[in-house]
N, C-alpha and C positions, 0 to 999 in steps of 0.2 A: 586401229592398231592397238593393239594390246599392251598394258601398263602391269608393272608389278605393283600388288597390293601393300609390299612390307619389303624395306632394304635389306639387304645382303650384309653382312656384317663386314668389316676387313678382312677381320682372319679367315672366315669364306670365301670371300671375294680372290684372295690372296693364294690360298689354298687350291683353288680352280686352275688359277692361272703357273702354278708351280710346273702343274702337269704339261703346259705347253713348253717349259724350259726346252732349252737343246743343251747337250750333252759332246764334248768332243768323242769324235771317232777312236775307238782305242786300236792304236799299230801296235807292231812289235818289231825290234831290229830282225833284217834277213842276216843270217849267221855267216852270207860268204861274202858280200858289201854293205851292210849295215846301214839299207837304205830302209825307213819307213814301208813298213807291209802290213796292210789287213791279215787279219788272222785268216787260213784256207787257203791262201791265195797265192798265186805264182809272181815274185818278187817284180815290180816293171822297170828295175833298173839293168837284172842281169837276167829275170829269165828262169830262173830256177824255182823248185816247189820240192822240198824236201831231200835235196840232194841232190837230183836231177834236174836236167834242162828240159823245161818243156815248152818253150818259147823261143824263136829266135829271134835277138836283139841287132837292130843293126846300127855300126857304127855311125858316129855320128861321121860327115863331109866336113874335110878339113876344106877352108879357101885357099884360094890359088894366093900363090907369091911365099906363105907359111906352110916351115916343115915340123913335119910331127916329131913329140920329145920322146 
């Protein structure tokens, strides 16, 4: 097995590993519910993509015995 001949400094070592960092995902509010959205992308709370609907969203089931407000 193979051995390095000379250490890696910290600040190299460090430097290396910066690049595996993660980064949070960047959303933006959807302008007609102000749910978290990827940028591009058709909102998955109500469905829409620039104004329009291009998704159909279905209600969620209410349970039985509870009325809706």
């Amino acid at each position: 097995m193979a051995l390095p001949k000379q250490r890696h400094t910290r600040h190299r070592r460090d430097r290396a590993r910066r690049e595996l960092e993660m980064t949070p995902t960047q959303t933006q509010a959807c302008p007609k519910c102000a749910a978290p959205v990827l940028s591009h992308r058709a909102c998955p709370k109500c469905g829409e993509y620039r104004g329009r609907a291009v998704l159909k969203i279905a209600l969620p089931k209410l349970a039985k015995g509870k009325k809706a407000e």
